[in-house]
C-alpha beads as a LAMMPS data file, in Angstrom:
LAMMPS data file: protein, C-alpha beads

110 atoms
109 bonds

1 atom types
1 bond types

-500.0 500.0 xlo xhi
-500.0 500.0 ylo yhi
-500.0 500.0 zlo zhi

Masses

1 110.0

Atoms # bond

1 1 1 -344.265 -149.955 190.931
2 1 1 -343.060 -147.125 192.402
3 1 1 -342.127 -142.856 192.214
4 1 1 -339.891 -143.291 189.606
5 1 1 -341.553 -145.881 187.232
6 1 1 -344.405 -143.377 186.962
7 1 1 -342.174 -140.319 186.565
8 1 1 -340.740 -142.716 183.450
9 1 1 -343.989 -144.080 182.117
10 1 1 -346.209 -140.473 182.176
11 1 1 -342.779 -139.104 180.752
12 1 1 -343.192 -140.928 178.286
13 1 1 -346.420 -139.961 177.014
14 1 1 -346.922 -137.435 173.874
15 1 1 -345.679 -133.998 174.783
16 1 1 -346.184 -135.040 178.560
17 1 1 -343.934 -132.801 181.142
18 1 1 -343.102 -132.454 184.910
19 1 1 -343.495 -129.313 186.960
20 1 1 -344.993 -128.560 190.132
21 1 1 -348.092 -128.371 192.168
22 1 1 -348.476 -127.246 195.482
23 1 1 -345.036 -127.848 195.804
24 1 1 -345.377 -131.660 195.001
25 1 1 -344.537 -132.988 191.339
26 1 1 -347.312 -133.147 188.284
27 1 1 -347.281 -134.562 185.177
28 1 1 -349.107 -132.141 182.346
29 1 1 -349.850 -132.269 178.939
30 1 1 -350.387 -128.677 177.296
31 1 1 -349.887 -127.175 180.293
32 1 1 -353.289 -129.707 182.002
33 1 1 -352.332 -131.806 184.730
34 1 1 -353.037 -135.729 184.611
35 1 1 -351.290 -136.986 187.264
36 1 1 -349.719 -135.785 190.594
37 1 1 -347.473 -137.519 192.713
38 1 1 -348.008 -136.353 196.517
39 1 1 -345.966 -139.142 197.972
40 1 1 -343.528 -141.635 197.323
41 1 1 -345.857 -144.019 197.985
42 1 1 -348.886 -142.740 195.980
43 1 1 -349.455 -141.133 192.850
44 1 1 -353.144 -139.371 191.778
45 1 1 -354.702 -139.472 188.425
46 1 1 -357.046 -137.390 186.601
47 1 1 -360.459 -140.099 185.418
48 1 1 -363.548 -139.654 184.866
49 1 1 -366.450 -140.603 187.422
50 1 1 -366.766 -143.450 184.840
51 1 1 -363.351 -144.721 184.528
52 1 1 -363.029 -144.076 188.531
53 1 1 -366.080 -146.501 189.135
54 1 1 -364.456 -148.829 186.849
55 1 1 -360.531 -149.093 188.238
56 1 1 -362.026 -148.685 191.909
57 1 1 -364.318 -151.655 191.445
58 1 1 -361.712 -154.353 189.419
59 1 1 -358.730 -153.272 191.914
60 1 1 -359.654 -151.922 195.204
61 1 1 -356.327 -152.775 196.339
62 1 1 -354.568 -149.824 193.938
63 1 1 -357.349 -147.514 193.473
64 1 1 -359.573 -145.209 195.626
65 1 1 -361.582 -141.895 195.280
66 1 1 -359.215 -139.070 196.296
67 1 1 -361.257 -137.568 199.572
68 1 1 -363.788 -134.694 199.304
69 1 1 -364.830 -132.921 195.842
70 1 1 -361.603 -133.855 193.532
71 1 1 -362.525 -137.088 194.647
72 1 1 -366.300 -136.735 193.083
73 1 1 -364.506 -135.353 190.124
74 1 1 -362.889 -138.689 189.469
75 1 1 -359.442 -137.865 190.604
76 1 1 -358.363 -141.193 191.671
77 1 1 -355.150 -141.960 193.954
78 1 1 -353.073 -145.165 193.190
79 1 1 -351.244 -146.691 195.422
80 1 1 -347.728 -147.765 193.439
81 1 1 -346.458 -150.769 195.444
82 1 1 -350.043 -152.142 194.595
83 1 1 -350.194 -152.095 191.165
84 1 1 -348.552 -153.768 187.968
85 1 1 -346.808 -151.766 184.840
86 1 1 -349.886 -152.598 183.027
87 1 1 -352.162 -150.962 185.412
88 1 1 -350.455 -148.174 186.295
89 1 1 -349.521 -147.501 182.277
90 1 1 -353.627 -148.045 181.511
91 1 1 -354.162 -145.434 184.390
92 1 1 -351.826 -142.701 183.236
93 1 1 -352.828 -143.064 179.347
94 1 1 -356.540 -142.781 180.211
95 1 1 -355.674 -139.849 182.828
96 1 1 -353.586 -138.295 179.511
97 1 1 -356.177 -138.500 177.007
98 1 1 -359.069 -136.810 180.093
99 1 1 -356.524 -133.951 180.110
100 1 1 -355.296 -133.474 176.169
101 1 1 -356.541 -131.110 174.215
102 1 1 -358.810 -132.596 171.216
103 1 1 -356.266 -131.150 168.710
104 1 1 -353.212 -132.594 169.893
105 1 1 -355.655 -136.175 170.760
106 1 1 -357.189 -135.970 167.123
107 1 1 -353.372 -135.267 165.629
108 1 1 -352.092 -138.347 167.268
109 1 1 -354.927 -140.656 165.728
110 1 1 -353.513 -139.974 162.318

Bonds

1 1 1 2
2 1 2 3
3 1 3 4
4 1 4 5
5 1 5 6
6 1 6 7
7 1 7 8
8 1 8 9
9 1 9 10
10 1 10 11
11 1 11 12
12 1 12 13
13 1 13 14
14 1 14 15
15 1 15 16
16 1 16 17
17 1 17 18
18 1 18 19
19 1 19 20
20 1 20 21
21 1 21 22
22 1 22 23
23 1 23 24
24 1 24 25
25 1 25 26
26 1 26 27
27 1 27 28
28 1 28 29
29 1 29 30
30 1 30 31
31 1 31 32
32 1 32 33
33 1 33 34
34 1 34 35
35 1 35 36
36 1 36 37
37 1 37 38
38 1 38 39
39 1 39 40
40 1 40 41
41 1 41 42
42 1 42 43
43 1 43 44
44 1 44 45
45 1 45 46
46 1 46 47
47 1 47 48
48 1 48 49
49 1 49 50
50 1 50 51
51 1 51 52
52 1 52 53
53 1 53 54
54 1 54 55
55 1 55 56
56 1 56 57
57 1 57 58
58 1 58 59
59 1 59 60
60 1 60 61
61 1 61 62
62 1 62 63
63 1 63 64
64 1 64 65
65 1 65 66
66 1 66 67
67 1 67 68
68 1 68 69
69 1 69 70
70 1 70 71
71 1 71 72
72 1 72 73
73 1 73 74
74 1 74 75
75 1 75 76
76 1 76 77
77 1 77 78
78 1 78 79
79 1 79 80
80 1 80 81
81 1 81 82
82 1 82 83
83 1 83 84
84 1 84 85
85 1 85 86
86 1 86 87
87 1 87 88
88 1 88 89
89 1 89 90
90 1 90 91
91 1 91 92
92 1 92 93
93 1 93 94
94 1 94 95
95 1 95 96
96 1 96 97
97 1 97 98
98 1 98 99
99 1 99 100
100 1 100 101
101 1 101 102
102 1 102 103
103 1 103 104
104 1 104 105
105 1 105 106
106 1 106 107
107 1 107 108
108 1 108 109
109 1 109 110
């Protein structure tokens, strides 16, 4: 995977949007971020300790902690040319529903 297939696949996600973050690009839904993408090479996403532990430990190879206290947060970098559509689509969906708001999460169930 790369930049653009995760521009494309958080894009694609319910009322998700790109703007900008520290001048680097973000992906937000409602105005939360879920994902960042600081490189070409590497995108971050917005877990929970829980689902960090979890992606960390079955692919060590695509995920790590992000450094310091974002990191301890769960904000989890992924490194694109590692993983596989379905990875990287698991990751942003589970980053989107840690940063929707219930309403627009509870709508969507319907």
């Amino acid at each position: 995977m790369n930049a653009a297939d995760l521009r494309n696949l958080a894009l694609g996600l319910p009322e998700a949007e790109e703007k900008f973050h520290f001048g680097k690009a973000d992906f937000r839904v409602k105005d939360r971020i879920f994902a960042t993408l600081p490189s070409e090479e590497t995108a971050v996403v917005k877990l929970t300790p829980e689902e960090q532990q979890m992606v960390v430990a079955s692919e060590p190879a695509v995920f790590a902690p992000v450094k310091g206290g974002c990191g301890r947060k769960g904000w989890t970098q992924v490194r694109l040319s590692q993983a596989d559509q379905a990875t990287l689509e698991s990751a942003l969906q589970m980053a989107w529903r840690n940063a929707a708001p219930a309403g627009l999460k509870t709508r969507l169930e319907r």
